[in-house]
C-alpha positions in Angstrom: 19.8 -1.2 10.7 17.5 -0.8 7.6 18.8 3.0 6.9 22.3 0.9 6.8 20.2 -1.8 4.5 19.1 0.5 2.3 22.3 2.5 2.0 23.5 -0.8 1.1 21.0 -1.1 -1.9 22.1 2.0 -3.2 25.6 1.5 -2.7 25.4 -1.3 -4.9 23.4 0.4 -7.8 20.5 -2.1 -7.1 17.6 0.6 -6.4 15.9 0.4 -9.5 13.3 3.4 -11.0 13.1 2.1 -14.8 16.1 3.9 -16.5 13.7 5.4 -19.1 13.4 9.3 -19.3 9.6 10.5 -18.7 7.9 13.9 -18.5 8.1 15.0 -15.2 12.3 15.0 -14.0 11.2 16.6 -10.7 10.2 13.6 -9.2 12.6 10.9 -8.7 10.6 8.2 -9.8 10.0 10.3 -13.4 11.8 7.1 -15.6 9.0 4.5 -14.0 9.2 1.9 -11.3 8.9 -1.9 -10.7 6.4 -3.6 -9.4 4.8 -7.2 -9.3 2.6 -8.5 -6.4 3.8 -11.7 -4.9 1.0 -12.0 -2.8 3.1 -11.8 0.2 1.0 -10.0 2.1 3.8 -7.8 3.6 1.7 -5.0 2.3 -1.5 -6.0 4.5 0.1 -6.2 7.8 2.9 -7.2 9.7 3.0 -3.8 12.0 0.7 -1.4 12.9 -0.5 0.8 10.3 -4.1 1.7 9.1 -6.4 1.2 5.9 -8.8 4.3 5.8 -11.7 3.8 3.4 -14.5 6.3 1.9 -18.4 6.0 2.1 -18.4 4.3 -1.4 -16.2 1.6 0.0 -17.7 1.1 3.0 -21.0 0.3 0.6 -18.9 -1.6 -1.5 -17.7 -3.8 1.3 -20.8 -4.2 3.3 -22.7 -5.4 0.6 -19.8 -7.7 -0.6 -20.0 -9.1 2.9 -24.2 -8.6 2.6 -24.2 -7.1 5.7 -25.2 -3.6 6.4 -22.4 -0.4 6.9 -23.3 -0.4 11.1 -22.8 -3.7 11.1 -19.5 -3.2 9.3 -18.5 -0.4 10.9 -19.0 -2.3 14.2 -17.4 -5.5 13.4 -14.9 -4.6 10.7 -13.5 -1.2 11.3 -12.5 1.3 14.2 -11.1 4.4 14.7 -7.5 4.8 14.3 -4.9 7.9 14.1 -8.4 10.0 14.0 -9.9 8.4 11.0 -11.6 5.3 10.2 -9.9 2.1 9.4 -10.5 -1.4 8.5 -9.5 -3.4 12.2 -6.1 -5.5 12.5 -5.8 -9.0 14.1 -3.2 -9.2 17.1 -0.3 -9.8 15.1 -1.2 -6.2 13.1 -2.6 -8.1 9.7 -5.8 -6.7 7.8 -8.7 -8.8 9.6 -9.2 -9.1 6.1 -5.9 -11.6 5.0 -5.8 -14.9 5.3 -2.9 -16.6 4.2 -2.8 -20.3 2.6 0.4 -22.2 1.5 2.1 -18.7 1.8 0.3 -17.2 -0.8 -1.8 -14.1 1.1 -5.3 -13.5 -0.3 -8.3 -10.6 0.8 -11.5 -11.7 1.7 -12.8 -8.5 0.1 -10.2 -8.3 -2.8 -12.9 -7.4 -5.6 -14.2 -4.1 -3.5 -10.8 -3.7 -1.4 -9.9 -0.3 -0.5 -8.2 2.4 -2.8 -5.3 2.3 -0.6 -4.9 -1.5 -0.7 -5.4 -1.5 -4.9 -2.9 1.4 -5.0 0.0 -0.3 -3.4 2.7 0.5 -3.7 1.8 3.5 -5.8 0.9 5.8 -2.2 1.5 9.4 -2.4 3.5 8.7 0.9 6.3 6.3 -0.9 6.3 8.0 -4.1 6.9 11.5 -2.3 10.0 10.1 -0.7 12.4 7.4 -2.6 14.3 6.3 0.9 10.8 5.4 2.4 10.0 3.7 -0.9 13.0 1.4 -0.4 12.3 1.0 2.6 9.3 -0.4 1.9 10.6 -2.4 -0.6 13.1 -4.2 1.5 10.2 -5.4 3.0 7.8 -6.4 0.0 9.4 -8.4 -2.7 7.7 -6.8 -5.5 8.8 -3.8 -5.1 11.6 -2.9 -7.8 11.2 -6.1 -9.1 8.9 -7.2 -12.2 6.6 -5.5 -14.4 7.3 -1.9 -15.7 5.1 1.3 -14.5 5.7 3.6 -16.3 5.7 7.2 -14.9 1.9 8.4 -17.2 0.8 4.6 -15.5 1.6 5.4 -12.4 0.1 8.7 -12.4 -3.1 7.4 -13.8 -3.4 5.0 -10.6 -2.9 8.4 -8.1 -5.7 9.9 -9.6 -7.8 6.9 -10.0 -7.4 6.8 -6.1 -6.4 10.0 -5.0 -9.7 10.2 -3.5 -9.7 6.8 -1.1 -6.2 8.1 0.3 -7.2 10.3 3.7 -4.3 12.0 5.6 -3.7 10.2 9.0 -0.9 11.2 11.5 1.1 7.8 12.0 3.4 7.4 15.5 6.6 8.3 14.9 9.4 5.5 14.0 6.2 3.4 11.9 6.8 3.1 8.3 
């Protein structure tokens, strides 16, 4: 069904990637990409998935909750696909979102996560344009927006390159 979706998309000439010609032509997204946040929150749950974090963040978000890192680590986070991660509520959303009036917010939005302030910008989706708009049939601010262009989004990767930690996801999850 969302191969079909997303065959559709390109079918139609819809999948957008900026249409301006960039440094690098080896990787598909070379002429920039859309993006807005909607603050949807499609991007902070909604399946299972995990948010890995690095010591500094775990500082970060301990003091912005003024509690110390065992106590965050024992209330906040748990180990998942063999690395830390922040915990999910039952229905798979960040224990973190909260959503009012359908706008989604973060109660640690100021010290979130590199790979929450990277979104969509992951190695992951940028290393594979189906998966992107995959993605992006999910999140409405993907391909839609405000221009990135391809130095931008390059300058987010290396900004944090170093919060992103490999984790082996089930097969089948996005």
């Amino acid at each position: 069904m969302l191969a079909r979706q997303v065959a559709r998309l390109y079918a139609k000439g819809s999948v957008m990637t900026g249409g301006r010609r960039e440094k690098n032509k080896d990787v598909w997204w070379h002429g920039g990409l859309y993006f807005s946040c909607l603050q949807c929150g499609a991007c902070c749950g909604r399946e299972p998935g995990s948010v890995s974090f690095t010591d500094r963040e775990l500082e970060a978000m301990s003091d912005e909750l003024g509690i110390s890192t065992e106590e965050f680590l024992g209330s906040w986070a748990w180990e998942k696909y063999g690395v830390l991660s922040l915990r999910e509520q039952l229905n798979f959303d960040c224990v973190f979102l909260h959503t009012d009036n359908g706008r989604a917010s973060c109660k640690i939005y100021a010290v979130r996560p590199s790979q929450c302030s990277a979104f969509p910008f992951w190695p992951d989706l940028l290393g594979d344009k189906f998966l992107w708009d995959s993605y992006a049939l999910s999140c409405p601010g993907m391909n839609h927006g405000e221009f990135h262009g391809y130095d931008e989004i390059n300058r987010i990767l290396a900004k944090h390159r170093v919060g992103f930690k490999s984790s082996p996801r089930p097969a089948g999850l996005i």
